[in-house]
C-alpha positions as a Markdown table, in Angstrom:
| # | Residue | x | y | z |
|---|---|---|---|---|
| 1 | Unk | 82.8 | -23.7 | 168.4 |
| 2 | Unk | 80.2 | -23.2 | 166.3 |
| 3 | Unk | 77.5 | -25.3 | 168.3 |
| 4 | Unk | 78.8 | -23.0 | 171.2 |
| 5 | Unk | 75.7 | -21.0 | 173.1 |
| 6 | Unk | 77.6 | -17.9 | 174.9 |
| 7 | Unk | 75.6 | -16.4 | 177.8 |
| 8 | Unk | 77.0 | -13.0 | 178.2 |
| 9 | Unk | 76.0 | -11.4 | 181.5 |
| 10 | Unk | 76.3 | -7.8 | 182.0 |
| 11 | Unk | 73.5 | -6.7 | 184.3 |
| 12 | Unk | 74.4 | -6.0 | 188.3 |
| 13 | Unk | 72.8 | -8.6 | 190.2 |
| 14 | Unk | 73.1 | -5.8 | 192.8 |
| 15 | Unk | 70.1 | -4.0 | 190.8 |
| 16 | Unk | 68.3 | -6.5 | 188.8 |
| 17 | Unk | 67.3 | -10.3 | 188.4 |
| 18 | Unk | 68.3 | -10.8 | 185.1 |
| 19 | Unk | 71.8 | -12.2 | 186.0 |
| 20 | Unk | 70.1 | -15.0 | 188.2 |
| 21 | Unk | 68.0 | -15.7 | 185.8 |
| 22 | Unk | 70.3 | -15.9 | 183.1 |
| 23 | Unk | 72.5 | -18.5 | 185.0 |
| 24 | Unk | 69.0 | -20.0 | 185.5 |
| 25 | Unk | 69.0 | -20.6 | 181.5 |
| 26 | Unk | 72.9 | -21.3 | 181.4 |
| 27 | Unk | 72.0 | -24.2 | 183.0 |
| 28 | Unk | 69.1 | -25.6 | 181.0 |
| 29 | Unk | 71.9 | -25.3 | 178.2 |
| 30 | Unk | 75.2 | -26.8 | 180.1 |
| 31 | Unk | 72.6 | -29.7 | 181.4 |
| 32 | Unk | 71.5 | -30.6 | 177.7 |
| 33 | Unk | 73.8 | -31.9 | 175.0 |
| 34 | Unk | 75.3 | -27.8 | 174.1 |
| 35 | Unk | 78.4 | -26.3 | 174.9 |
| 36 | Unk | 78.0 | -23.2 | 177.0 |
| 37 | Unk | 80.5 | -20.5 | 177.5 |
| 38 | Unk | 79.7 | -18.4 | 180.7 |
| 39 | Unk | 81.2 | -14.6 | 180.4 |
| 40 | Unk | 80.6 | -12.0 | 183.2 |
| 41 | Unk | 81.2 | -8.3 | 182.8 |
| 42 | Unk | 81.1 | -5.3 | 184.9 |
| 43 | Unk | 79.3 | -6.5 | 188.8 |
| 44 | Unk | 78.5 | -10.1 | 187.4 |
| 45 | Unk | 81.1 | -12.0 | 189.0 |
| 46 | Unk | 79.3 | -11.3 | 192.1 |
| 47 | Unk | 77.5 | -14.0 | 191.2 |
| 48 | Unk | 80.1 | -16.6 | 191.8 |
| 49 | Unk | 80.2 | -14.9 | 195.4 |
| 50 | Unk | 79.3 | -17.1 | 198.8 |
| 51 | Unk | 77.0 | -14.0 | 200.3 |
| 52 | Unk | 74.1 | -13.8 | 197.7 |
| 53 | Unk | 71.9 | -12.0 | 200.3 |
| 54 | Unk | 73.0 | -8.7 | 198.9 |
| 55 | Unk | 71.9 | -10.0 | 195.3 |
| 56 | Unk | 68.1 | -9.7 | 194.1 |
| 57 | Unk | 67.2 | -13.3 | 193.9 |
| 58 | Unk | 70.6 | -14.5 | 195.6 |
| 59 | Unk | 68.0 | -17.2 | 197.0 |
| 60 | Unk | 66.9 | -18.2 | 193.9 |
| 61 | Unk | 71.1 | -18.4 | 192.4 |
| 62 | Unk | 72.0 | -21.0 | 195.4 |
| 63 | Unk | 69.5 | -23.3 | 193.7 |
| 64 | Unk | 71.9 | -23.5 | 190.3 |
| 65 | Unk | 75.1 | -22.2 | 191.2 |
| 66 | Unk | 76.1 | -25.8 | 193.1 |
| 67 | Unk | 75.3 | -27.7 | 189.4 |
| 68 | Unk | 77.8 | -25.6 | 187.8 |
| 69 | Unk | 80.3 | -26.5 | 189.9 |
| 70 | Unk | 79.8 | -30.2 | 190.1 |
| 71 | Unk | 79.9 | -29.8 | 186.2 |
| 72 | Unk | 82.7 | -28.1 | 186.3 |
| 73 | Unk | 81.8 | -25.2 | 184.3 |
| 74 | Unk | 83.9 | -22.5 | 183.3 |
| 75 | Unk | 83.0 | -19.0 | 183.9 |
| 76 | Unk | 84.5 | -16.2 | 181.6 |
| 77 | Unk | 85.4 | -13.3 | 183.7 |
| 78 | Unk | 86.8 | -9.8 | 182.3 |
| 79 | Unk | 90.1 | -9.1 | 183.9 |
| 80 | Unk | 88.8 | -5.7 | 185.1 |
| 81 | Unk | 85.1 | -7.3 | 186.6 |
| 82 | Unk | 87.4 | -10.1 | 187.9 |
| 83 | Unk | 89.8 | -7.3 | 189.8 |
| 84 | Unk | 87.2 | -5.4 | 190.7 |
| 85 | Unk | 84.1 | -7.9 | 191.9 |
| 86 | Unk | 85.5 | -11.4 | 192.3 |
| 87 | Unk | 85.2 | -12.2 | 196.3 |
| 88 | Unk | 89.0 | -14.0 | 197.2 |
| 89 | Unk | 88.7 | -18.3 | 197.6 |
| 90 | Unk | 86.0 | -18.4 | 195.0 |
| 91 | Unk | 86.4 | -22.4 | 194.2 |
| 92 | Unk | 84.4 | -21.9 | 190.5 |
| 93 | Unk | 86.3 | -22.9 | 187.4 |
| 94 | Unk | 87.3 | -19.3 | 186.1 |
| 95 | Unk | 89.2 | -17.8 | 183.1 |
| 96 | Unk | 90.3 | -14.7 | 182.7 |
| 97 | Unk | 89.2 | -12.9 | 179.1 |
| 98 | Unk | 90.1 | -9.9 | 177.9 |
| 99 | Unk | 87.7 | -7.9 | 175.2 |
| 100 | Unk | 89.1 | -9.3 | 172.4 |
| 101 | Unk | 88.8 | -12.6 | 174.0 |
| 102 | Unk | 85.5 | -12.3 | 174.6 |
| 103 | Unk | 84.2 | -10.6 | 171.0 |
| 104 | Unk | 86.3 | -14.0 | 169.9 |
| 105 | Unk | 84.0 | -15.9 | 171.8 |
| 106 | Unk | 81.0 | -14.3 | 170.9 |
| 107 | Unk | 82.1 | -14.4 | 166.9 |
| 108 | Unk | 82.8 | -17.9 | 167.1 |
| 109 | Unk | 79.6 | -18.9 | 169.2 |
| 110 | Unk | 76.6 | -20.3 | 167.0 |
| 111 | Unk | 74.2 | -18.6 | 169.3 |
| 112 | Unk | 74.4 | -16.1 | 172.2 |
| 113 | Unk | 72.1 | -14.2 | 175.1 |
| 114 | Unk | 73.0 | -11.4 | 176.7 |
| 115 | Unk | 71.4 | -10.1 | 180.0 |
């Protein structure tokens, strides 16, 4: 996993753009040659919801959400953020991580961003 990039995203997309825009960079990465792991925290799997008009630049996330999908990426979720933010009949590829899980996934990474 060392050639991994993680993309930790922590910021509410309720309150700021940086989660767009950091799915905006996911995607330069998963569309290259680099595996990418995905992990939302706290209000970030409101991303993966289908009402992004609530979201600060929810316009902006339709344009690179569908690419993930057809990709079949797989988006990291806390089990907690999942409980607590995930909208019911999302069709993304998700995992459920706990903590641990996800300081595995950041030690093992070779690179990581968090927003």
């Amino acid at each position: 996993m060392a050639d991994t990039i993680l993309v930790l995203i922590k910021s509410n997309p309720l309150e700021s753009h940086r989660p767009v825009e950091a799915i905006r960079i996911a995607l330069g990465f998963v569309s290259g040659e680099h595996a990418v792991a995905v992990v939302l925290l706290n209000q970030a799997p409101l991303l993966l919801s289908d009402d992004t008009e609530d979201l600060i630049d929810g316009d902006i996330l339709q344009k690179y959400l569908p690419t993930f999908k057809e990709l079949g990426q797989t988006f990291f979720i806390e089990e907690n953020a999942l409980k607590a933010h995930l909208p019911e009949g999302s069709d993304y590829t998700i995992q459920t991580v706990s903590f641990d899980q996800i300081a595995d996934l950041v030690q093992r990474a070779g690179r990581f961003f968090i927003f």
